[in-house]
N, C-alpha and C positions, 0 to 999 in steps of 0.2 A: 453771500449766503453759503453755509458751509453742510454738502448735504454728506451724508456716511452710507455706503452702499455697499454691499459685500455675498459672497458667492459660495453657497454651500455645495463642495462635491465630497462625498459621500461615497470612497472607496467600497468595495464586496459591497455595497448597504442598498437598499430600495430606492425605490424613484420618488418623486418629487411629490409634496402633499398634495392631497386632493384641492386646496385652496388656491396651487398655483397650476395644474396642470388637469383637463382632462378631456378624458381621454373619448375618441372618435372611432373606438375599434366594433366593429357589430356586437359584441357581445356588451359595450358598457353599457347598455342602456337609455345614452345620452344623445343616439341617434339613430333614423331607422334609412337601411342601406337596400336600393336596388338597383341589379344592374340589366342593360340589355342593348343588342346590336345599334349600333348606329344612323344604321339604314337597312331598310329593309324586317320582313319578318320571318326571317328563317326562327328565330327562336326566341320565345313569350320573355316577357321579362320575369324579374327572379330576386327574391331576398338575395341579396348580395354578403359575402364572407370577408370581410379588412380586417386587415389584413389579410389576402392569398391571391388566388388568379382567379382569372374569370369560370375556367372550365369548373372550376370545384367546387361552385355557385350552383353550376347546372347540377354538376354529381350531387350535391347534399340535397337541391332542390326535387332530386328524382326523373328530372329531363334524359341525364345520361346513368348509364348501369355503371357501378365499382370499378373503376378498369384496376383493380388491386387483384381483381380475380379473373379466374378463366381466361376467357382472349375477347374479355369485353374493351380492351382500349385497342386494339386491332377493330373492333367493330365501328367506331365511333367514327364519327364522317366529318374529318379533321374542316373540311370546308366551312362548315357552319361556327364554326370559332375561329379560324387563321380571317380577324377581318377586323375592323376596332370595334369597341365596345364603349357606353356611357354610363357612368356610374352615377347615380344619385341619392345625395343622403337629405334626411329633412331632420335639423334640428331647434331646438328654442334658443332663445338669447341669453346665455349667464350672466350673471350680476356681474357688474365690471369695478361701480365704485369710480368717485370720480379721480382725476387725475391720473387712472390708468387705463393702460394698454393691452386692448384683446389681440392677441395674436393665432395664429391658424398657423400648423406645422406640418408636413407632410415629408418623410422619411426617406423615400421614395418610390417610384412608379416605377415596372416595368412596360414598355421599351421607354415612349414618352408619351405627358400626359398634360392637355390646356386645362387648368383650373379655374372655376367661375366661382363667384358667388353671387346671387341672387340678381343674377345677369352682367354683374361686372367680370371682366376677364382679369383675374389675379396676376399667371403667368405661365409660365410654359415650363415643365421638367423635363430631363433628358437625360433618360438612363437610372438602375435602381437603387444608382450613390446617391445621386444629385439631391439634395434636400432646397422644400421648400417653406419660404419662412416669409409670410404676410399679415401686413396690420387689416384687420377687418373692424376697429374699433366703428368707423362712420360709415360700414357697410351692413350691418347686423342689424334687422330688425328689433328698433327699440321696445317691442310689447310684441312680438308675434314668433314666427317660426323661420326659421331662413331654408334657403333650396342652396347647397353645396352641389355642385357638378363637374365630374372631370373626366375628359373626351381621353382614353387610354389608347392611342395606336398601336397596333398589331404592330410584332417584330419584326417580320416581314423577310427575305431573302435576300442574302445568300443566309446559310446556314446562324444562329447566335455565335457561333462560335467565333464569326469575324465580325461582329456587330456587336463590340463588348463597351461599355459593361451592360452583361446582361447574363443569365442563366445556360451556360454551356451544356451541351449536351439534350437540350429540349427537344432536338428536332431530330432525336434517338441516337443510339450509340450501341457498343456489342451488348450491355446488359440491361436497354430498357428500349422501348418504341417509342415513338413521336408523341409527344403532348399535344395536345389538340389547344391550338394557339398559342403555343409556345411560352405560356406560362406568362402573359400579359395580363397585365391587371393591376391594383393597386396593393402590391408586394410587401409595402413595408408600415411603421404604426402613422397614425395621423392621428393629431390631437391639437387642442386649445391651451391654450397658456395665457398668466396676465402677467405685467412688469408694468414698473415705475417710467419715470423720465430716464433713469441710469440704466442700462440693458447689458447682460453679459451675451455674448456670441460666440460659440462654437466653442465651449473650453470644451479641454479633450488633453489626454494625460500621455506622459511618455515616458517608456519603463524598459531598463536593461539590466538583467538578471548575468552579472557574472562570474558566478558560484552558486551553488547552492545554499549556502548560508545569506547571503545576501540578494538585495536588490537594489536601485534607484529608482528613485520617482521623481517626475519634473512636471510642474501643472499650467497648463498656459489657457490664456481666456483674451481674448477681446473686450474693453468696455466700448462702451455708445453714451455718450450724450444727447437724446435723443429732445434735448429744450432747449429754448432761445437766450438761455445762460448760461454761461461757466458755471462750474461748480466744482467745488474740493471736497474732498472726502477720503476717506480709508475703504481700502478690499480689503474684505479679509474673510477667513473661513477655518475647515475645521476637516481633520482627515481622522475618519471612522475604519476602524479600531485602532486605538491608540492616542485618541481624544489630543491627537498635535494640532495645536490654533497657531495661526497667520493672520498678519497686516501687512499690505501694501497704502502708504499715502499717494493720493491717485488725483491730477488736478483733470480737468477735460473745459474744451472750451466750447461753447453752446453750438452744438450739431458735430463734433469730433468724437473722434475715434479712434485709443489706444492700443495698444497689446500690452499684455500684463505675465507674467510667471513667475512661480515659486520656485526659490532655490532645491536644488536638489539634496537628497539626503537618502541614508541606506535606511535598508531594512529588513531584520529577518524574516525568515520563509520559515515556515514549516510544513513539510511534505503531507499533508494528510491521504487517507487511506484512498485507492481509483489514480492516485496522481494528482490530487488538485492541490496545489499550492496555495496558502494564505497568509496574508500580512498579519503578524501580532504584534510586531513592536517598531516602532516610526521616529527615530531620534529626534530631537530639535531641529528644525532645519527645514523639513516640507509641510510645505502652506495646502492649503483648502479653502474655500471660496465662499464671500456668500452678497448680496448687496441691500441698501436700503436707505429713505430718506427720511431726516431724525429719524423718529422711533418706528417705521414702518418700511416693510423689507420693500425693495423696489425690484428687485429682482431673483430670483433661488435657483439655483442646479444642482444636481443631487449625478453627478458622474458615476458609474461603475465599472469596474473594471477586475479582471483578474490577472496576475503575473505571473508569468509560464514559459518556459522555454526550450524548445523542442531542438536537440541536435544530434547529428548522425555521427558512430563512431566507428571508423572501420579498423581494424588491427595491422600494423604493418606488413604482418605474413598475407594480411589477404587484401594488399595493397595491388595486387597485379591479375591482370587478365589473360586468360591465353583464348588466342583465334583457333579453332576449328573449322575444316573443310572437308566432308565428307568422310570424317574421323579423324582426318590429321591432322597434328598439331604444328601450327604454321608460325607459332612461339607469344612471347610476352610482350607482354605494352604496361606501364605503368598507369595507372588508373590518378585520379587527380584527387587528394585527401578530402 
């Protein structure tokens, strides 16, 4: 059986349609978020903010005063946040449609975070890279509402700074004071998504700007066979602006797992106004992504990205250092270009 599956990324362009992705943030609508201490009742529970940390929960919810002003986060009595906290969200079941897959995505957690769903334990995140990506398809209440819950641990001592990845400088520095829990919480987007049997994983682009006039782009992606057959098919996709289409022929054998990339190719830049660089014209050459089986996408990613490159130019006159000791100069050192 010969199934066609293919992977939209969507260079500068918007995220993914409402049909395949959405979204778990407190403001979509699509869930209602609260959070509060683990143990113990130092402090009520509280509409929760998800994306952000726990403390800015309490500040919006009016527990805590603005620490933006005065020396109200000098006030704040860091004890009652430095400790974990449990987030719970309560949402409905979206229509899934059969032969697909509901998937639950989570961005990342600050420090780390056990994720449930309706008492099953999904898994464990670590640190606010680490992304988490679970089937809830036979977890999700078929007709009712599901309970999301994820136990957030406090960052904890010694300082973040050697406890990375995580948010440096939390536990204050010469221009700000200590955050009150160190900025634990659930940090980054969480949302819902559905796919086919064919799954694309983690595409993500790769880009060296060297000139100004030009760029490269190189797109790689992971496929999944995620059924109990082989199947052959084409990737292919599409890179916005500049409407450049791509095919990979792509076989997978039932529950395998490839890696996939588009050749590279240039691109002009044009500087627009603040410094922001944008792609307007995309030779032949680089691919864009999209999947699906016959006539029905089994998979979509809509990537964003912008190309930019930042470097330092020092002039050879002021290539050199001179040492100083209570005015005197104690001479030159070449400094490294």
């Amino acid at each position: 059986m010969k199934r066609i599956f293919a992977l939209c990324l969507s260079l500068l362009a918007s995220g993914v349609s409402a049909q395949e992705r959405i979204p778990l943030d407190s403001r979509s609508g699509h869930i209602r978020w609260e959070v509060r201490p683990s143990e113990g009742d130092a402090l009520p529970a509280v509409p929760a903010i998800v994306p952000g940390c726990v403390f800015a929960s309490y500040v919006a919810a009016g527990v805590e005063a603005d620490p933006n002003f005065g020396d109200n986060a000098y006030r704040t009595d860091k004890s009652r946040y430095d400790r974990n906290f449990r987030y719970t969200g309560l949402f409905p079941t979206p229509p899934v449609g059969e032969g697909r897959t509901l998937w639950l995505r989570f961005e990342g957690v600050n420090r780390k975070g056990t994720v449930r769903l309706n008492g099953h334990q999904l898994g464990h995140l670590d640190g606010f890279m680490q992304p988490g990506d679970y089937d809830i398809t036979r977890l999700v209440a078929p007709d009712g509402e599901n309970r999301l819950e994820i136990e957030v641990e406090w960052v904890g001592y010694p300082v973040p700074n050697f406890r990375s990845p995580t948010y440096i400088s939390s536990a204050g520095w010469d221009w700000m004071p200590y955050a009150p829990g160190l900025l634990s919480g659930i940090t980054d987007d969480v949302y819902l998504s559905l796919s086919g049997d064919v799954r694309l994983i983690e595409p993500w682009v790769r880009t060296k700007v060297p000139d100004r006039e030009h760029a490269k782009v190189e797109l790689l992606t992971d496929v999944e066979n995620r059924s109990d057959k082989a199947c052959e098919g084409v990737l292919r996709g599409e890179i916005r602006p500049g409407g450049i289409a791509f095919s990979h022929p792509v076989r997978l054998e039932a529950g395998a797992r490839g890696s996939r990339s588009g050749r590279r190719a240039s691109a002009a830049l044009v500087a627009q106004r603040h410094g922001r660089p944008r792609v307007v014209h995309l030779p032949p050459g680089v691919r864009n992504r999209r999947a699906a089986i016959g006539r029905t996408d089994s998979d979509v990613r809509h990537p964003r990205i912008r190309l930019r490159v930042a470097r330092r130019h020092i002039p050879p006159e002021d290539q050199r250092q001179t040492g100083l000791c209570q005015g005197r100069q104690l001479g030159h050192e070449r400094m490294a270009a």
